[in-house]
N, CA, C and O atoms as a GROMACS GRO file, in nm:
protein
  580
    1UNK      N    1  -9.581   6.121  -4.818
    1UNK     CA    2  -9.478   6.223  -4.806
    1UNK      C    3  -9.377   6.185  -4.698
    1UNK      O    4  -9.256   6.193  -4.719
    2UNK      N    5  -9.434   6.140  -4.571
    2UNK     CA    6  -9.311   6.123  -4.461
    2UNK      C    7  -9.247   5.976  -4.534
    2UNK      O    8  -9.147   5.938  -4.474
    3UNK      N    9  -9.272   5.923  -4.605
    3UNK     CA   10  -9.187   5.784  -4.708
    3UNK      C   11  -9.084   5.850  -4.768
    3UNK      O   12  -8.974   5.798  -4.751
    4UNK      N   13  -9.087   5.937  -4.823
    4UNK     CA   14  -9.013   6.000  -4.880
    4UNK      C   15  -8.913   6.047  -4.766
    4UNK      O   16  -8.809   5.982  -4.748
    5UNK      N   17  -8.938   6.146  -4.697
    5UNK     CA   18  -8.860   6.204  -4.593
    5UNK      C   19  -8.782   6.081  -4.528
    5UNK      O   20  -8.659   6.087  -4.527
    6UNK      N   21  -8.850   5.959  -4.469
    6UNK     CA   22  -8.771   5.855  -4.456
    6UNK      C   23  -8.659   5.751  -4.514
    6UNK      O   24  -8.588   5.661  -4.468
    7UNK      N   25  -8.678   5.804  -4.619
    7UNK     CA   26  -8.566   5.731  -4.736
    7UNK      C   27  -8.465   5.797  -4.778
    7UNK      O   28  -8.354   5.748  -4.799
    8UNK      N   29  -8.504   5.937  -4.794
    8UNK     CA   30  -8.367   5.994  -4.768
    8UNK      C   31  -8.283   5.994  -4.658
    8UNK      O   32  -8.161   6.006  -4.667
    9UNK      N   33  -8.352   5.981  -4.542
    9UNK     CA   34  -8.264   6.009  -4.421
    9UNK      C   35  -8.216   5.881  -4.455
    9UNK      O   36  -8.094   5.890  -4.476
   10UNK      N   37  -8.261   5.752  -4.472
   10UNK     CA   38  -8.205   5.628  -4.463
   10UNK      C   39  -8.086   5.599  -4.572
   10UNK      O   40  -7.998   5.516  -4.549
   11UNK      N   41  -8.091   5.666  -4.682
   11UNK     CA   42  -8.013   5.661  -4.793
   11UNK      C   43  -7.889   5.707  -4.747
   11UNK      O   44  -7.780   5.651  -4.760
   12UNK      N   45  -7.924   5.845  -4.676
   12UNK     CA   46  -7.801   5.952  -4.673
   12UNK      C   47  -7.729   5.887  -4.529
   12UNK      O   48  -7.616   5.934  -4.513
   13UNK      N   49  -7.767   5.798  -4.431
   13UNK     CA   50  -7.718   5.753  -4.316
   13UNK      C   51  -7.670   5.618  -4.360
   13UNK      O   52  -7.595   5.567  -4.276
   14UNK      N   53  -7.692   5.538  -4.476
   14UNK     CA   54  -7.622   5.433  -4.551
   14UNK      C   55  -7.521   5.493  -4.606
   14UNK      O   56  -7.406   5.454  -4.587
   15UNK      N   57  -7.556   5.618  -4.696
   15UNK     CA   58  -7.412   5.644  -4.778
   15UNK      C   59  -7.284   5.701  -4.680
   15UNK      O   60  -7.167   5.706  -4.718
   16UNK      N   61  -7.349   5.756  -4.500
   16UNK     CA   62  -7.233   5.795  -4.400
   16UNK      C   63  -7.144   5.674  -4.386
   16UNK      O   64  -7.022   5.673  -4.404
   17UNK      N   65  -7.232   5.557  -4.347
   17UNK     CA   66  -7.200   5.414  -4.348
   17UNK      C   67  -7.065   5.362  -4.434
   17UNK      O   68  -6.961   5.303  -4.406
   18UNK      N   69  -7.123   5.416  -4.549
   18UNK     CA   70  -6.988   5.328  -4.642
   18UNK      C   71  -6.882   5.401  -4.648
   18UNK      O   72  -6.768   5.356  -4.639
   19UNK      N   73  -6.922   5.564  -4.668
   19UNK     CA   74  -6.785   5.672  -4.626
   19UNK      C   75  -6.720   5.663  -4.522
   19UNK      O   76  -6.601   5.691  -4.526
   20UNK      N   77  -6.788   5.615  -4.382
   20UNK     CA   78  -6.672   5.567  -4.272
   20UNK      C   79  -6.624   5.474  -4.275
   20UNK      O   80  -6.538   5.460  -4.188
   21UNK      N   81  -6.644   5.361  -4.368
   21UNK     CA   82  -6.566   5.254  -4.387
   21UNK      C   83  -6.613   5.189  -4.302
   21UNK      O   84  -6.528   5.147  -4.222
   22UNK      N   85  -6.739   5.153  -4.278
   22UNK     CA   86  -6.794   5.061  -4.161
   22UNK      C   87  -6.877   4.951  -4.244
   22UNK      O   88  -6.962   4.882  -4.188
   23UNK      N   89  -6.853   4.941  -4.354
   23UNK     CA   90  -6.891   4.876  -4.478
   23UNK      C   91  -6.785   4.759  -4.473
   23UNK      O   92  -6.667   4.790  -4.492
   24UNK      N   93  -6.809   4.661  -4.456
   24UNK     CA   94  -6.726   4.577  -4.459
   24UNK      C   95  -6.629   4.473  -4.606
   24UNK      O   96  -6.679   4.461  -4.718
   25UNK      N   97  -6.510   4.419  -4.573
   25UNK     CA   98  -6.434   4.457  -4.716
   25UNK      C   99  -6.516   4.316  -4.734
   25UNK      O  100  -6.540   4.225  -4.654
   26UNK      N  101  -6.550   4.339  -4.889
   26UNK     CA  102  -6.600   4.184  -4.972
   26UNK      C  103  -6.538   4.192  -5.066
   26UNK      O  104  -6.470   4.288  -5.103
   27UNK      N  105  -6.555   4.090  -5.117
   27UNK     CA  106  -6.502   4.051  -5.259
   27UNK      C  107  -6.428   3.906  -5.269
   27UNK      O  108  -6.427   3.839  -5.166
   28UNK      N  109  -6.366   3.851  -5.385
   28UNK     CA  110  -6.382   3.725  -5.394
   28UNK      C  111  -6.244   3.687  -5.372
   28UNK      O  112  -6.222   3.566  -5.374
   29UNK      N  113  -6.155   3.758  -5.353
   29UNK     CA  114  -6.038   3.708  -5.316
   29UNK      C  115  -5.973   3.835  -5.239
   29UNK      O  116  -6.039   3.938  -5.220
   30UNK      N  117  -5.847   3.822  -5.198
   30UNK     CA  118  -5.795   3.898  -5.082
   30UNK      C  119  -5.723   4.071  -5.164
   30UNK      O  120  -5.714   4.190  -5.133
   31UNK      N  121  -5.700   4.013  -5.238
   31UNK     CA  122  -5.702   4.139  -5.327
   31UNK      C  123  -5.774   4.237  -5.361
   31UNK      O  124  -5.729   4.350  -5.351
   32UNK      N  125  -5.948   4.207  -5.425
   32UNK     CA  126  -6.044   4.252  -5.400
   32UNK      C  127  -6.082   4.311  -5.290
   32UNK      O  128  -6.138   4.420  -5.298
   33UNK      N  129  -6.062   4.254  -5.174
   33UNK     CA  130  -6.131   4.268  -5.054
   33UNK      C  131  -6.077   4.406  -4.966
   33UNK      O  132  -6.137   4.471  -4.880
   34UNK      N  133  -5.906   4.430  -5.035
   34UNK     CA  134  -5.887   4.521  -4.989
   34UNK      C  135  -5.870   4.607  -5.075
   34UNK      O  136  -5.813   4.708  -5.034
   35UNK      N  137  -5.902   4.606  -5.195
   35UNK     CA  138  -5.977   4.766  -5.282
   35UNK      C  139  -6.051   4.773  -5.217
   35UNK      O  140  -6.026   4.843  -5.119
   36UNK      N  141  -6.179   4.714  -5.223
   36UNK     CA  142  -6.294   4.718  -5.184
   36UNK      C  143  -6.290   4.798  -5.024
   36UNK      O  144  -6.370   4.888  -5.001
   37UNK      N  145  -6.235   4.773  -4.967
   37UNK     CA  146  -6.218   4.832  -4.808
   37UNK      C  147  -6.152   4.992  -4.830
   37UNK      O  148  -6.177   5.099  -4.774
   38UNK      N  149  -6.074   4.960  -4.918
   38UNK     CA  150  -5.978   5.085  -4.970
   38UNK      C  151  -6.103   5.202  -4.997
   38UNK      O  152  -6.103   5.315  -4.948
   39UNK      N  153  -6.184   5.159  -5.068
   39UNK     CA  154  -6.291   5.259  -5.146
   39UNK      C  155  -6.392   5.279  -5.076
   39UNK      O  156  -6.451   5.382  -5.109
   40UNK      N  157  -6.433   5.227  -4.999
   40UNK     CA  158  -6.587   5.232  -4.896
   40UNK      C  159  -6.466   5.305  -4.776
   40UNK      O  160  -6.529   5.364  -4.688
   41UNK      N  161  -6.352   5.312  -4.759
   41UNK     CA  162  -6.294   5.377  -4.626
   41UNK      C  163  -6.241   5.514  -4.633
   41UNK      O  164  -6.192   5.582  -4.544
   42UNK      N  165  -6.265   5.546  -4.784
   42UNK     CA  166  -6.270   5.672  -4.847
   42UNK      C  167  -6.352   5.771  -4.865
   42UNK      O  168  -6.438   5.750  -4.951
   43UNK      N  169  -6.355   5.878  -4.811
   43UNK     CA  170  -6.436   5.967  -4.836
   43UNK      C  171  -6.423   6.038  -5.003
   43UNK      O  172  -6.320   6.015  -5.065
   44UNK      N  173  -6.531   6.121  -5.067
   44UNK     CA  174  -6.519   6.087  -5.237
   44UNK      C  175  -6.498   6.296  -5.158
   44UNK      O  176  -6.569   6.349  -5.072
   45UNK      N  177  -6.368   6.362  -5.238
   45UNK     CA  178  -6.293   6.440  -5.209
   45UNK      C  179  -6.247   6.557  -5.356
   45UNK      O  180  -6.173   6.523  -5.448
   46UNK      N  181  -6.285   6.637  -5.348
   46UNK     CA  182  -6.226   6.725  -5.449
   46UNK      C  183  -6.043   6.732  -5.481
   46UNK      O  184  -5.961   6.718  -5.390
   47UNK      N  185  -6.014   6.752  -5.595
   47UNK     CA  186  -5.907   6.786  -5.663
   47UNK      C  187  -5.897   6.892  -5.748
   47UNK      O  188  -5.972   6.911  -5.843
   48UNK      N  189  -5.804   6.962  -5.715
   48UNK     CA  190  -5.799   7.111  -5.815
   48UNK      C  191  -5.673   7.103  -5.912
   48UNK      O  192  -5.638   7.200  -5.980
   49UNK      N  193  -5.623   7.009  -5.914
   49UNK     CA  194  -5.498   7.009  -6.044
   49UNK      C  195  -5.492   7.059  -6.159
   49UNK      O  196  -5.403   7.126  -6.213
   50UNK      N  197  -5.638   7.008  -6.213
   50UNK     CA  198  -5.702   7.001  -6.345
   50UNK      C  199  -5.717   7.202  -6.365
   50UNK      O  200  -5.694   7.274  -6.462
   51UNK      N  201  -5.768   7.236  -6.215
   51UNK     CA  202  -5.857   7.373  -6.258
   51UNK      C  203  -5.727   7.436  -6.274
   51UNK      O  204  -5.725   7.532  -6.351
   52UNK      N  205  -5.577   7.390  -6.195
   52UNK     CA  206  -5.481   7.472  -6.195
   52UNK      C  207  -5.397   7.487  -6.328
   52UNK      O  208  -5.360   7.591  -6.383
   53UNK      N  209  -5.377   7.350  -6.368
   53UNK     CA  210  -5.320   7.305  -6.515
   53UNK      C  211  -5.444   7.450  -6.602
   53UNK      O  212  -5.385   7.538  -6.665
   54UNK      N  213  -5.557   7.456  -6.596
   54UNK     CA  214  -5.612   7.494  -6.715
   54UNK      C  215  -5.614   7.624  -6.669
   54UNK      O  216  -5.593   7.700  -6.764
   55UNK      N  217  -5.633   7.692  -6.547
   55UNK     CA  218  -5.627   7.851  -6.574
   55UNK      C  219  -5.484   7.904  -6.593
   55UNK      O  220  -5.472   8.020  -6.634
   56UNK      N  221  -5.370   7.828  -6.567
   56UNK     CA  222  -5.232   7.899  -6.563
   56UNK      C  223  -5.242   7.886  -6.751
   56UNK      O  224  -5.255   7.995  -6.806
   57UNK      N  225  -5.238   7.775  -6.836
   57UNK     CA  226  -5.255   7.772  -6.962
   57UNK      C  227  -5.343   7.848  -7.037
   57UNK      O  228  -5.313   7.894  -7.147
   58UNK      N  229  -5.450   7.865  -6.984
   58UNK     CA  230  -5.550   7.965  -7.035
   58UNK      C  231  -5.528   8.131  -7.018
   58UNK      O  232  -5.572   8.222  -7.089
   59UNK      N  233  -5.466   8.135  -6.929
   59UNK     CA  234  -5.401   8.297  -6.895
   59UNK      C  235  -5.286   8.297  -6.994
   59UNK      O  236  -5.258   8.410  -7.036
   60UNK      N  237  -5.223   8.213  -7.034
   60UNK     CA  238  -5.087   8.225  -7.096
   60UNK      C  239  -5.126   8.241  -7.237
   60UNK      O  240  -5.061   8.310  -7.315
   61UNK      N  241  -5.260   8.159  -7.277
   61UNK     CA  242  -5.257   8.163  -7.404
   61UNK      C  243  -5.401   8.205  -7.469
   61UNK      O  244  -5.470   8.141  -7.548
   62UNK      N  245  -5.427   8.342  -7.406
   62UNK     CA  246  -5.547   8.438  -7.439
   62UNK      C  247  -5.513   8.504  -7.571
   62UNK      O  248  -5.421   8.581  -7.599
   63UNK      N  249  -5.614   8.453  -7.647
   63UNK     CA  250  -5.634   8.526  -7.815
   63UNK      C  251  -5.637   8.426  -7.893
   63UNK      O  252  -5.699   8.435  -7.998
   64UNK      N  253  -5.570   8.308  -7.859
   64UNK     CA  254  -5.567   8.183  -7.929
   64UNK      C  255  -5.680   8.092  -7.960
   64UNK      O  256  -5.772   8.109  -7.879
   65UNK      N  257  -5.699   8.024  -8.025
   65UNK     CA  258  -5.822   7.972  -8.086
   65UNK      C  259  -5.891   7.879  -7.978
   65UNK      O  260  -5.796   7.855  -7.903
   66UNK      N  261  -5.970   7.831  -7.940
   66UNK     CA  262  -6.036   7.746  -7.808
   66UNK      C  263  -6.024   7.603  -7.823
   66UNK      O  264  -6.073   7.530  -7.736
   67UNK      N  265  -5.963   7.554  -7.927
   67UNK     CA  266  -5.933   7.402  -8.012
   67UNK      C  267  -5.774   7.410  -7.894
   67UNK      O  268  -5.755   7.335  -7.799
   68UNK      N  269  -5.704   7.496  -7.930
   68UNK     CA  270  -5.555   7.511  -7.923
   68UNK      C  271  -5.540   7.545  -7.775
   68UNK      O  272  -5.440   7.502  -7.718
   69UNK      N  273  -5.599   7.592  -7.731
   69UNK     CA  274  -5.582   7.627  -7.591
   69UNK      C  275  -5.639   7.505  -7.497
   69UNK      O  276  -5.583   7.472  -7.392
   70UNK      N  277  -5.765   7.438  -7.552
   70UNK     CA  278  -5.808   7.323  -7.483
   70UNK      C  279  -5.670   7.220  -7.471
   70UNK      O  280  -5.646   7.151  -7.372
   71UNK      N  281  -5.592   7.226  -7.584
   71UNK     CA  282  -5.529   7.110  -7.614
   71UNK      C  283  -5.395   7.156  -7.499
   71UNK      O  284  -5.338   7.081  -7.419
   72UNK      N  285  -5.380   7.241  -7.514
   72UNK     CA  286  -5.246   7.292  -7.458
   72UNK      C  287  -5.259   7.265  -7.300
   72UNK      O  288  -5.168   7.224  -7.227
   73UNK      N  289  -5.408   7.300  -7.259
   73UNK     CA  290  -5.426   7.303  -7.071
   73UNK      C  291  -5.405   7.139  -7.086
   73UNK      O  292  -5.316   7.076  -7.028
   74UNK      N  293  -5.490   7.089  -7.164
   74UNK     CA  294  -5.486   6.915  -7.153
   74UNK      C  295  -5.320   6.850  -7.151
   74UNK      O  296  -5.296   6.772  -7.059
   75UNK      N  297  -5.238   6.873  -7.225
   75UNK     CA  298  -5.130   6.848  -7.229
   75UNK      C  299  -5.053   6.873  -7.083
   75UNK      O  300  -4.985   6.786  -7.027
   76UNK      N  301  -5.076   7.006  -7.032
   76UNK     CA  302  -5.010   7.088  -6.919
   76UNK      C  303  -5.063   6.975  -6.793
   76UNK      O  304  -4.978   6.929  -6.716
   77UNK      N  305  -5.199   6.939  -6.781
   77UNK     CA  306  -5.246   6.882  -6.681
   77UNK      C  307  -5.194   6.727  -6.695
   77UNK      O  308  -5.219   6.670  -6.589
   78UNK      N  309  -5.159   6.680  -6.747
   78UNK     CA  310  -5.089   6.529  -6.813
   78UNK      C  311  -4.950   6.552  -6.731
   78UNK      O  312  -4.901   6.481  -6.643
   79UNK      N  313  -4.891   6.702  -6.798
   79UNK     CA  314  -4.753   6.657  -6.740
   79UNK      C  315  -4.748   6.687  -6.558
   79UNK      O  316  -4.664   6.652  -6.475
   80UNK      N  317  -4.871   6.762  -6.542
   80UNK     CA  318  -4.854   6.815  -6.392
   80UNK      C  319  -4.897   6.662  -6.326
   80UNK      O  320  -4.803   6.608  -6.267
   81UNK      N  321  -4.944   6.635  -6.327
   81UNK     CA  322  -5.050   6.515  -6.247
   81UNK      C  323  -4.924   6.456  -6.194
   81UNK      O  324  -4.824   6.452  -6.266
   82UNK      N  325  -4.924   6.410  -6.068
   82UNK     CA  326  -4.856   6.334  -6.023
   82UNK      C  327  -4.899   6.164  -6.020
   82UNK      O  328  -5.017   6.143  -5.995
   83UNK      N  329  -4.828   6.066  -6.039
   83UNK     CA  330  -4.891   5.938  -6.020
   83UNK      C  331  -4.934   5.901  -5.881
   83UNK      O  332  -4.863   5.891  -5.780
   84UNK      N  333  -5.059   5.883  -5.893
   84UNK     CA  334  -5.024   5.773  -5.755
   84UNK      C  335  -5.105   5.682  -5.788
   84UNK      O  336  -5.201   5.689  -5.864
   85UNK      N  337  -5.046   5.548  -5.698
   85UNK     CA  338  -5.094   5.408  -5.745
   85UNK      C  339  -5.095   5.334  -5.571
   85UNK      O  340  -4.997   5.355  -5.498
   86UNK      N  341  -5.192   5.267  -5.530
   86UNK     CA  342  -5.231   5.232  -5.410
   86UNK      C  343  -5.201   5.031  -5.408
   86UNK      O  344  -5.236   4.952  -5.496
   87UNK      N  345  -5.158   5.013  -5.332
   87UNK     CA  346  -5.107   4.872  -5.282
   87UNK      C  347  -5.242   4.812  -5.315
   87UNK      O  348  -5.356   4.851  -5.290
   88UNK      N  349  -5.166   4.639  -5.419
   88UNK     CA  350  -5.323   4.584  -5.468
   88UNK      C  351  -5.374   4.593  -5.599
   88UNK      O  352  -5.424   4.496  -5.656
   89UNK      N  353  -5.360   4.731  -5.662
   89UNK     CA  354  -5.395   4.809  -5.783
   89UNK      C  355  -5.314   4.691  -5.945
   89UNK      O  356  -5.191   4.691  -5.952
   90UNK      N  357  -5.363   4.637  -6.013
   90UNK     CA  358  -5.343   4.600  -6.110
   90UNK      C  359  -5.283   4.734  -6.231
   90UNK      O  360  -5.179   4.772  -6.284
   91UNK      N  361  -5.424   4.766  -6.227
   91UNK     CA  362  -5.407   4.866  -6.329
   91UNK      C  363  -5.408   5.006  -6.259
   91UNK      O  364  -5.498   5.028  -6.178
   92UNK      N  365  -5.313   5.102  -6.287
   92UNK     CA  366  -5.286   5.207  -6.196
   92UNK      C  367  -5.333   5.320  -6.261
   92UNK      O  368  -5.332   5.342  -6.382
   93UNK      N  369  -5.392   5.420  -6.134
   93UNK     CA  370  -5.445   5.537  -6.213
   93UNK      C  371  -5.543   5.585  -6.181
   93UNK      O  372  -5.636   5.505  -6.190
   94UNK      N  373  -5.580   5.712  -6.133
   94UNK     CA  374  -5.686   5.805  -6.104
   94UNK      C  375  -5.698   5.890  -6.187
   94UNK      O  376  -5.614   5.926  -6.270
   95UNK      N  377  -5.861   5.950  -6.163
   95UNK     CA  378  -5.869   6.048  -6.254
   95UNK      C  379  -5.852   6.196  -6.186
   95UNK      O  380  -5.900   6.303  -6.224
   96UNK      N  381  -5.759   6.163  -6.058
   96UNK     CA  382  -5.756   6.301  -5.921
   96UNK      C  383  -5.625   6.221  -5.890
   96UNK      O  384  -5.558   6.127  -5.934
   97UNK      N  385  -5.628   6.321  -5.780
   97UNK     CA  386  -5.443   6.283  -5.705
   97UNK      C  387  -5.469   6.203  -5.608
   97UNK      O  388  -5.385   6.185  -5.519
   98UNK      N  389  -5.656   6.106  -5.611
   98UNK     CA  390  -5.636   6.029  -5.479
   98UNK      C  391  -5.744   5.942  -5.510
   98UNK      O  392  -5.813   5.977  -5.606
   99UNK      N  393  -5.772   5.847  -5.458
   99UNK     CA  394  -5.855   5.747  -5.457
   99UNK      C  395  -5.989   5.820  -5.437
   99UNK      O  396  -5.974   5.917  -5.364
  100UNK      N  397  -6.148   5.797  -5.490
  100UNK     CA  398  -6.230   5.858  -5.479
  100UNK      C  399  -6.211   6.027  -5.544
  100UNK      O  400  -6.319   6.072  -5.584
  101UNK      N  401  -6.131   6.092  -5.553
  101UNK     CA  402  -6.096   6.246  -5.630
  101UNK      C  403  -6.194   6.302  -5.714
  101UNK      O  404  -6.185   6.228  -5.812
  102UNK      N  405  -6.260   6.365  -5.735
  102UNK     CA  406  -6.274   6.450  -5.851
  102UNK      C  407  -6.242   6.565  -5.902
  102UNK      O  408  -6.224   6.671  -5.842
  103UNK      N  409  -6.235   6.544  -6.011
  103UNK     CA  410  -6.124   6.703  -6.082
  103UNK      C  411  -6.242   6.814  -6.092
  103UNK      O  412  -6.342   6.791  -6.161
  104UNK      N  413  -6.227   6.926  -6.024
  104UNK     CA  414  -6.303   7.047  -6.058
  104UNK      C  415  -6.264   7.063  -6.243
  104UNK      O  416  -6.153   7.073  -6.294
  105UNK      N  417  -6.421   7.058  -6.319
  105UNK     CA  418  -6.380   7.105  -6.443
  105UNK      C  419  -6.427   7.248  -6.447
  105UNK      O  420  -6.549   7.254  -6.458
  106UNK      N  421  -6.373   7.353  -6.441
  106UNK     CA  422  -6.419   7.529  -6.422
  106UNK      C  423  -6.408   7.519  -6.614
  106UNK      O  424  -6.465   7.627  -6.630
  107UNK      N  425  -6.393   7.495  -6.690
  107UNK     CA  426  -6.405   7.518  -6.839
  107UNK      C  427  -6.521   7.494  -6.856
  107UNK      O  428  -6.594   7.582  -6.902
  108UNK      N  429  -6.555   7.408  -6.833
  108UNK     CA  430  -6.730   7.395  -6.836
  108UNK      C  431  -6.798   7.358  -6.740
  108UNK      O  432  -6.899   7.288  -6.751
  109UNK      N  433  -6.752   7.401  -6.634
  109UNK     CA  434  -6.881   7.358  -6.512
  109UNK      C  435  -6.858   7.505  -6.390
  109UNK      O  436  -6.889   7.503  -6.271
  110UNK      N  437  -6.809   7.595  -6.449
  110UNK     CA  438  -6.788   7.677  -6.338
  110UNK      C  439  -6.908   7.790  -6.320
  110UNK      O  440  -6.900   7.868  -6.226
  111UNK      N  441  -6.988   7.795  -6.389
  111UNK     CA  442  -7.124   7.873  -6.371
  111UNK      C  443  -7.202   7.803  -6.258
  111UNK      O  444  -7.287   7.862  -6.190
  112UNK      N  445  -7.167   7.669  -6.240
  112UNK     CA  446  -7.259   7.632  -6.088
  112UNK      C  447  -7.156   7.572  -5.967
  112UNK      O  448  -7.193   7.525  -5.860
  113UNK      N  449  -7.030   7.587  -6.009
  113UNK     CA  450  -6.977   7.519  -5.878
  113UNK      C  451  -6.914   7.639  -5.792
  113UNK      O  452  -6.874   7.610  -5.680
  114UNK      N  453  -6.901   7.789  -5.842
  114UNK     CA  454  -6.882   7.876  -5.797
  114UNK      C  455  -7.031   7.897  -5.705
  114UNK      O  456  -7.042   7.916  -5.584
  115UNK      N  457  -7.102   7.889  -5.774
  115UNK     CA  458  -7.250   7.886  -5.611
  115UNK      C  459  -7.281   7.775  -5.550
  115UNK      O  460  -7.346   7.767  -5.445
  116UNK      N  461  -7.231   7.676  -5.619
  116UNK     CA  462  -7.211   7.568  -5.474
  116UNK      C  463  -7.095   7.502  -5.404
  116UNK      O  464  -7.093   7.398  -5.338
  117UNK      N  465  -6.996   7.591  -5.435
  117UNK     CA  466  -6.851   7.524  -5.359
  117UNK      C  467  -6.921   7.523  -5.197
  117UNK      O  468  -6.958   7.406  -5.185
  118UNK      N  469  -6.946   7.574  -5.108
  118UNK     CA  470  -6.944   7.619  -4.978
  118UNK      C  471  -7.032   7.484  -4.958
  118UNK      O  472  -7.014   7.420  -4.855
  119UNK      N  473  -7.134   7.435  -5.060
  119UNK     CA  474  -7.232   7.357  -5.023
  119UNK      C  475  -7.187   7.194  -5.044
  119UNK      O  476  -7.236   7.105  -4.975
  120UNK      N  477  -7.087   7.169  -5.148
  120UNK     CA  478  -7.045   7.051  -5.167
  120UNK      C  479  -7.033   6.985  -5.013
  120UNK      O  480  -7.119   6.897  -5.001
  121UNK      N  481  -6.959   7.002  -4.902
  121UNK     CA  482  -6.952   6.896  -4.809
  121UNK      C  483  -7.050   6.844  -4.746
  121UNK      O  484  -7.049   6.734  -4.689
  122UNK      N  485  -7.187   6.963  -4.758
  122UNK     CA  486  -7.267   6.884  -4.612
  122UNK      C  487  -7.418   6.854  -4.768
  122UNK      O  488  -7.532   6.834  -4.725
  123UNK      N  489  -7.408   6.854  -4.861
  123UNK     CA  490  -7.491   6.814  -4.970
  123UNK      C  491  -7.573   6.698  -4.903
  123UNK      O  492  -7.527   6.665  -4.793
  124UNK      N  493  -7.694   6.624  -4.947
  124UNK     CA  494  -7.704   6.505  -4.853
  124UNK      C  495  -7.655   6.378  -4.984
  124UNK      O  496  -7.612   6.267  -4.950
  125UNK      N  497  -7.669   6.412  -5.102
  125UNK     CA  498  -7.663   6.322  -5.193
  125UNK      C  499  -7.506   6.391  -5.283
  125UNK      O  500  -7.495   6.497  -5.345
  126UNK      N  501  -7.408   6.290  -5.258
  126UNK     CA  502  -7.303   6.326  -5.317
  126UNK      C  503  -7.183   6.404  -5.254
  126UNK      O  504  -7.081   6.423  -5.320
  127UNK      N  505  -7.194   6.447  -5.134
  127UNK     CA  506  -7.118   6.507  -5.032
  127UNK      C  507  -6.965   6.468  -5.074
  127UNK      O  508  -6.913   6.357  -5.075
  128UNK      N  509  -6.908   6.598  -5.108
  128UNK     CA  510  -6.743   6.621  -5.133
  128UNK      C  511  -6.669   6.660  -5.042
  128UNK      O  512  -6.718   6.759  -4.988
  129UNK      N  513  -6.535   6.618  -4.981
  129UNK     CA  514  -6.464   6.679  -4.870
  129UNK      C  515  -6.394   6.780  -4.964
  129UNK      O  516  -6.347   6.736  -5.070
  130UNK      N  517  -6.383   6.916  -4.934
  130UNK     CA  518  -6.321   7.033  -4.996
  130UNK      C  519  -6.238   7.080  -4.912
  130UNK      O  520  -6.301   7.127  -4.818
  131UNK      N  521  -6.123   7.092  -4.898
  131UNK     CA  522  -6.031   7.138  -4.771
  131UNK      C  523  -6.040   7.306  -4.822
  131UNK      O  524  -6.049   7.358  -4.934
  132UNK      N  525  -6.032   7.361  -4.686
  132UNK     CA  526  -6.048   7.527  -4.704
  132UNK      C  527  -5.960   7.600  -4.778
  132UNK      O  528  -5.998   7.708  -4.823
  133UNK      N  529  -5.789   7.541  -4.810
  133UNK     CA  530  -5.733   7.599  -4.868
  133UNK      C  531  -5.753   7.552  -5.037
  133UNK      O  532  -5.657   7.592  -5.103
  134UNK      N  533  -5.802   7.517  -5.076
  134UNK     CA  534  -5.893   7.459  -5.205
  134UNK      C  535  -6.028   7.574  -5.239
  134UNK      O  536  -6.037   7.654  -5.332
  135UNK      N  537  -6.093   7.556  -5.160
  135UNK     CA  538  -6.178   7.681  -5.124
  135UNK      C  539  -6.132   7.824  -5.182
  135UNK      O  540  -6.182   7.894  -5.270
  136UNK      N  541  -6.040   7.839  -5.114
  136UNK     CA  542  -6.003   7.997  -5.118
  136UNK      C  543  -5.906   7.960  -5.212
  136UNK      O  544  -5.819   8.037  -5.172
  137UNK      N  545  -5.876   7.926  -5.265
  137UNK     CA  546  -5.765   7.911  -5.403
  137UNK      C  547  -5.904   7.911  -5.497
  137UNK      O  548  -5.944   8.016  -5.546
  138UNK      N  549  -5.942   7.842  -5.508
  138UNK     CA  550  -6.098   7.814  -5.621
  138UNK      C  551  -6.120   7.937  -5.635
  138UNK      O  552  -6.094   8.001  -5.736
  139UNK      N  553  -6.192   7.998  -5.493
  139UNK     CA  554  -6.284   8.177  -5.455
  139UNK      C  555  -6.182   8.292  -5.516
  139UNK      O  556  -6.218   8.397  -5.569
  140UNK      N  557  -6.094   8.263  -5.502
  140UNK     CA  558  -6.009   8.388  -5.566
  140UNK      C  559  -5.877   8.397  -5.659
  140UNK      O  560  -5.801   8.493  -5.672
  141UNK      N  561  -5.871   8.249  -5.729
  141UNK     CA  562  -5.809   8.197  -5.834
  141UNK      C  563  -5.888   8.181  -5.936
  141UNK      O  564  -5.908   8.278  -6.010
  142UNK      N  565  -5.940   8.079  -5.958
  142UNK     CA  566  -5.979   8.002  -6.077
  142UNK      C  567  -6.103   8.045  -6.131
  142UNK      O  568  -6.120   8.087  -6.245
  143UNK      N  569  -6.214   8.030  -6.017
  143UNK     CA  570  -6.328   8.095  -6.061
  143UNK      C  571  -6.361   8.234  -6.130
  143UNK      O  572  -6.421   8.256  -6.236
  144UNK      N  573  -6.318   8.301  -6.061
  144UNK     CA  574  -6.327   8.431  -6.112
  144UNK      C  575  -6.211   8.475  -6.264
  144UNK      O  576  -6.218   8.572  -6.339
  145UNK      N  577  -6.118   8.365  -6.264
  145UNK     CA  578  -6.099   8.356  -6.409
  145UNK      C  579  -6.134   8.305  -6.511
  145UNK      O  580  -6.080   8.336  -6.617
   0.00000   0.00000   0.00000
């Protein structure tokens, strides 16, 4: 049992490791080396674009069939997204507004991230930076729609 208890602590004090960017840049050429630095110096960070694109579309287009309304938030979130593309990058493109990002999906994942928003940052496995005004936009925007 304390093996256990020890491996997580060791896991979760490796994964602090690579989130502070104390992970050093590798890779096989100089290009690589600074993605690679780019992404270990990144903390992995929530994005709400997606939840915003789909509840403003979904409020607009209540009664409509769930085929048609999926398609419509999807479209809305395409044109909202802003690009960004990071020095180095071949092929450009996130699936968030930032390196490491993830898009809150509230269409189908909002029955558990409404009881664990508060818990995402200090999680030991998977830890999300959530800035507070994200928070309270989520708590009394999106979720509850």
């Amino acid at each position: 049992m304390s093996q256990t208890v020890t491996q997580k602590k060791t896991g979760g004090a490796l994964g602090l490791d690579i989130r502070s960017g104390k992970v050093a840049k590798t890779g096989s050429t100089k290009r690589i080396q600074e993605l690679n630095g780019l992404l270990h110096a990144t903390r992995p960070s929530i994005d709400i674009q997606r939840a915003r694109a789909f509840t403003k579309v979904y409020r607009e287009t209540e009664g409509e069939p769930e085929l048609l309304r999926r398609y419509k938030a999807s479209a809305e979130m395409y044109r909202s997204f802003k690009p960004v593309i990071y020095d180095h990058e071949r092929l450009a493109g996130w699936a968030a507004g930032k390196i490491r990002g993830a898009q809150i999906c509230l269409d189908t994942h909002a029955h558990w991230i409404g009881d664990d928003l508060d818990a995402l940052e200090t999680r030991m496995y998977d830890p999300f930076v959530v800035p507070d005004e994200y928070k309270k936009e989520l708590k009394e925007v999106h979720i509850p729609y």
